[in-house]
N, C-alpha and C positions, 0 to 999 in steps of 0.2 A: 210394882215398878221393876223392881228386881228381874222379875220371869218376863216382863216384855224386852229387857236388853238382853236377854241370853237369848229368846226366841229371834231378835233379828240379830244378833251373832250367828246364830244357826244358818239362817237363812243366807247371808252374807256369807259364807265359807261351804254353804253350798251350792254359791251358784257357779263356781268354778266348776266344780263337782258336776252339776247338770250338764255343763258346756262336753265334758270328758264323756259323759254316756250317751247322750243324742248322737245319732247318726248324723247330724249335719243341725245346724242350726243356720236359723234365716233372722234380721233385723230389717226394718225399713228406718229413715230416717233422713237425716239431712246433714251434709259437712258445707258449713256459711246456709246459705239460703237453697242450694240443692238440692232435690231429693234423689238418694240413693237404695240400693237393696244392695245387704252383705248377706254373705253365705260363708259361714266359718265351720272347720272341721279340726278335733283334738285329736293328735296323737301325743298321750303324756302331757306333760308341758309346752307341746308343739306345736302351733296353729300352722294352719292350711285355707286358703279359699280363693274367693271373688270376689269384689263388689266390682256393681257399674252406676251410671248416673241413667237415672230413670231418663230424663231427656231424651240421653242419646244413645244407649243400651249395650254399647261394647266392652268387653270384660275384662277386670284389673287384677292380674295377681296379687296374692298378699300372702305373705308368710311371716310367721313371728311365733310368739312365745305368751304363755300365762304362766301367772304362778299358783298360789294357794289363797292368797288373797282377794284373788281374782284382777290384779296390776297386771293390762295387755298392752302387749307393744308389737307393732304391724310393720311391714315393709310394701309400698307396693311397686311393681313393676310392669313395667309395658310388655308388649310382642315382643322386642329385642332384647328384653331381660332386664333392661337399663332400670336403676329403680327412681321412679318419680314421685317419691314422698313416704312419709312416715305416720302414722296413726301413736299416739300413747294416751291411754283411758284406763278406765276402770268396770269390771261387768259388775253391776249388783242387784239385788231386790228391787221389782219395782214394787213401788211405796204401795201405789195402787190396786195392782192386783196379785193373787196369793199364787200365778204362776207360771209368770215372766219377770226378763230381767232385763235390766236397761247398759247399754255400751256406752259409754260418754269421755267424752277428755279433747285433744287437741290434735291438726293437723295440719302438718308441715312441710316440705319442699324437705329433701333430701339435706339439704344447707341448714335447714332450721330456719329459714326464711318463710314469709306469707304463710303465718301461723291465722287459723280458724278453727273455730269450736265445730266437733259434731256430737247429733246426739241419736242415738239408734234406739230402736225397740224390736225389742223379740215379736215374732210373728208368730201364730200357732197353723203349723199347716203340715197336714195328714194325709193328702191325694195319694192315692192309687191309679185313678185313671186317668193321668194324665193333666187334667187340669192344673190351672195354675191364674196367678194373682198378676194384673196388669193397670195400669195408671191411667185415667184420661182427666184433662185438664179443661176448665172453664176461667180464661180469663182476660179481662179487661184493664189493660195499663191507667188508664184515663181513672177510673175508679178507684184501683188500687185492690184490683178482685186478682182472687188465686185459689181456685177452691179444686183440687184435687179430690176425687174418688174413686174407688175400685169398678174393675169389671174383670168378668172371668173370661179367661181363654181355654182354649183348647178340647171345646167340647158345645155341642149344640142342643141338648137335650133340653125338654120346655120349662125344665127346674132352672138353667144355667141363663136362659133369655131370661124368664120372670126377676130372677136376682138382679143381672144385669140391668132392667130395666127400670125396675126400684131402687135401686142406688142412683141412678141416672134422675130420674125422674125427683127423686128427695131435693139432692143437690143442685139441680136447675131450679126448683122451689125456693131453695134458701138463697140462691141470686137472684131470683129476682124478685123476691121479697127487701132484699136488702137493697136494689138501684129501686126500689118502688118508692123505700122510706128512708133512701139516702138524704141528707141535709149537709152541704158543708159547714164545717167550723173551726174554728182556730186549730186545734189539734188535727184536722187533715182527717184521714176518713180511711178504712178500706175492709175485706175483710177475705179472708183466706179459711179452706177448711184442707183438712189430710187425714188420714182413715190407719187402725189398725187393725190386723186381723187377729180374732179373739180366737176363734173358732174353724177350722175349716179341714171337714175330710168328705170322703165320698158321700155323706148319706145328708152332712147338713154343715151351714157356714155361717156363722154370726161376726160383725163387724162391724166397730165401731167411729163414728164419725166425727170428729175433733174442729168444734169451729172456734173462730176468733175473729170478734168485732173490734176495730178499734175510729177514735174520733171523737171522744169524751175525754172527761177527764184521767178516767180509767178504763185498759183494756173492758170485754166482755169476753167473758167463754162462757160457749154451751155444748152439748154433747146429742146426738143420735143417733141411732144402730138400727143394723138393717141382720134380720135373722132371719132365715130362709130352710124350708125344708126342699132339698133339691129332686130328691124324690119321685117330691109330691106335685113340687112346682108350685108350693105358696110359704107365703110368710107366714112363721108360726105367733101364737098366741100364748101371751104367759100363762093362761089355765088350763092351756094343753100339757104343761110340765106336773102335774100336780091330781090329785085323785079328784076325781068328780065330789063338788061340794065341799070341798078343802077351804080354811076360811083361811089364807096364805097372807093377807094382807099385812095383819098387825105381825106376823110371825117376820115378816121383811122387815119392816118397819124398824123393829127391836135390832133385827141382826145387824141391819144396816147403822142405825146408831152403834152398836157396839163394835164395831169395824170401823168406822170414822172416831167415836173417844179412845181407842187405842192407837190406833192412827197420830192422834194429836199429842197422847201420851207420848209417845214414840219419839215424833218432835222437841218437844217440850223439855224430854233426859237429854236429845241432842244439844239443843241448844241450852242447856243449864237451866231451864226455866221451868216451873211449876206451878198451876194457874189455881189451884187449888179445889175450886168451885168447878170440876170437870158439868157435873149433873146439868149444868145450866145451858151446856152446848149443848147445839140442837136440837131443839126444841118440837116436839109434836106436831105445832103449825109448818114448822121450816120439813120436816119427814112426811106432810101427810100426803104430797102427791111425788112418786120420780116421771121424770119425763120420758126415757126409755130404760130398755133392759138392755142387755147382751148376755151370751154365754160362752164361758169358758171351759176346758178339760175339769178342772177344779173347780169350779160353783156358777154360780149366779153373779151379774153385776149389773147394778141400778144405778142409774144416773138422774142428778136432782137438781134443782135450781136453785142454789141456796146465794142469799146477800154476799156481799165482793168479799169481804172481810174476811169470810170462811168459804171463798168459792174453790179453793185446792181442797178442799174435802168433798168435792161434789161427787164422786165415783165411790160405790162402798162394792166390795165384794164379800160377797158370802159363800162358805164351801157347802157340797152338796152334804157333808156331813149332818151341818146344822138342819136341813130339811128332809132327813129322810123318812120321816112318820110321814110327811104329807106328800113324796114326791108318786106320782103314779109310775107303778113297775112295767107298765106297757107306753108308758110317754116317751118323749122324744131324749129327756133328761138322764131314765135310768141305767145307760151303757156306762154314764158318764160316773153317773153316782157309784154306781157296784166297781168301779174299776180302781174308785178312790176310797175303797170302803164303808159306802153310807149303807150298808145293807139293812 
C-alpha cells in the first residue's frame, strides 16, 4: 500500500514537470456544457496559450502561472487585451491512463461572478504534416442527442478519408441505434458521446469514444475507439501488435485486472477505506471479453463492460513494458515500445 501512495505522489508532482518539457500541450474538454480545446505553453512557472470554444473557433488568450503542485491559475483575454475571466484548477494524473493528465477546477468572470466547472483532458498529438484534430456534431434537441466525434483535417490521403469515415460512420450507428430503442420514462432520456485522442502522429491515430446514456435509473457509460493505420488506409487489428501466434489474451486479461485492483487500491488510501478482500474484484466472467482497445504512446488500453457498481474501472491500461516478450518487432506497436523501454 505504501509504494502505491509514493507511486501516485510521483506521478502527481510530475505532472507539472511534463507540462515544463512539452513543447506545447493540448487539452479537449468542456467549461459548463461547452466543448473547448486548450493549448498551454511553460515558461518556468509561467503559462502561456489559447483556448477557443469548439462551436465557434476564435481564439482566447490565457496567461497565468503553475506551481510544483501543479495549482494553475489562468487569465483570459480578448483581442483588446480586456481580460474576460479567470480559470483556477488543478493539472494531475489521469487515474485512467498511465500518460495523460487532466486540468479541472473552476471558471469565472473576471468579478468572480458566473462561476462553472470545467474539465479538460490532455490530447496526445504528434503531426508533422500538417494534420490536425476537428469536431462534427450529431444532434437532436427533441431527443436529448449530442454525440460529438472527431474527423481529421488538413490532408486528403486515403488513410485520412478511411479514418474519417469510420469514425463517422461508428457514431451515426450509435444514434441511431439509440432513436431505434429510445422508450421514454420518467427519468427523461438522452445520450451524448465526445472522443479523446489517445494517439495521433503521422504514421497512425487511435481515439477513443466516450458514450453516455441516460433515462434509467442510473446513467450508462460505454466506451469505443477507432484506431487507424494511415498509411495503409485501414483500421488496425489487435494481432497485428504482437508476434505471429502469440497467445496475448490471458496475458491482457491478468494486466488489465492488475491495473484496475491498484486502481481501486489507490481509491480506497484516498478515501480512508480498505475493502480487504481485493482478489474478489473482477472476476474472470466480468475480464473475459473487452469491447474495444486503443493505443497510447505508453501502452495498450482496453475497454470492458463491467456492472454499474464498478463501471469507473472499465478502462485498464497496460504499458508496453508488460508485453514486450510478445509484442512483434515489425508491428505497428514496437516504435512505441523501444521508445519506452520494452526492448
Amino acid at each position: 500500500m505504501r509504494l502505491l501512495i509514493c507511486s501516485f505522489v510521483l506521478l502527481l508532482s510530475f505532472a507539472a514537470l511534463c507540462l515544463a518539457q512539452a513543447p506545447a500541450q493540448t487539452f479537449r474538454g468542456t467549461i459548463g456544457e461547452q466543448s473547448v480545446v486548450v493549448k498551454l505553453q511553460r515558461d518556468g512557472n509561467k503559462l502561456t496559450g489559447s483556448y477557443s470554444y469548439e462551436r465557434i473557433g476564435q481564439s482566447i488568450t490565457l496567461k497565468g502561472q503553475i506551481d510544483a503542485q501543479g495549482n494553475v491559475t489562468l487569465a483570459e483575454f480578448d483581442n483588446a487585451g480586456r481580460q474576460t475571466g479567470k480559470f483556477k484548477g488543478k493539472l494531475e494524473p489521469d487515474e485512467e491512463r498511465t500518460d495523460a493528465f487532466i486540468l479541472d477546477g473552476t471558471w469565472t468572470r473576471p468579478d468572480g461572478s458566473h462561476e462553472t466547472s470545467f474539465d479538460l483532458h490532455e490530447q496526445q498529438l504528434a503531426f508533422t504534416n500538417g494534420l490536425q484534430f476537428t469536431s462534427k456534431t450529431i444532434a437532436d434537441r427533441r431527443l436529448n442527442i449530442k454525440a460529438i466525434y472527431p474527423q481529421l483535417a488538413g490532408g486528403d490521403a486515403p488513410g485520412v478519408i478511411a479514418f474519417n469515415r469510420a469514425a463517422e460512420s461508428l457514431v451515426t450507428k450509435l444514434v441511431n441505434d439509440y432513436k431505434k430503442d429510445f422508450v421514454p420514462t420518467d427519468h427523461g432520456g438522452g445520450f451524448e458521446t465526445d472522443y479523446n485522442v489517445l494517439l495521433a502522429n503521422d504514421d497512425l491515430v487511435s481515439v477513443e469514444l466516450n458514450e453516455e446514456y441516460w433515462g434509467g435509473a442510473h446513467p450508462e457509460a460505454s466506451h469505443d475507439a477507432v484506431t487507424y493505420d494511415l498509411r495503409n488506409g485501414r483500421a488496425l487489428v489487435l494481432a497485428s501488435l504482437f508476434k505471429p501466434g502469440a497467445k496475448y489474451a490471458d496475458v491482457l486479461r491478468r494486466a488489465a485486472r492488475a491495473d484496475m485492483l491498484a486502481r481501486l487500491k489507490r481509491l480506497d488510501t484516498k478515501n480512508n477505506e480498505n475493502k480487504q478482500d481485493y482478489e474478489s474484484f473482477f472476476s474472470d466472467d466480468e475480464l473475459k471479453e473487452w469491447g474495444a482497445w486503443g493505443l497510447t504512446p505508453r501502452g495498450l488500453v482496453l475497454y470492458f463492460d463491467l456492472p454499474h457498481v464498478i463501471a469507473v474501472f472499465d478502462k485498464a491500461s497496460i504499458p508496453w513494458a508488460e508485453l514486450k516478450d510478445m509484442l512483434d518487432p515489425k508491428g505497428p506497436a514496437a516504435q512505441f515500445a523501444q521508445t519506452n523501454g520494452a526492448r
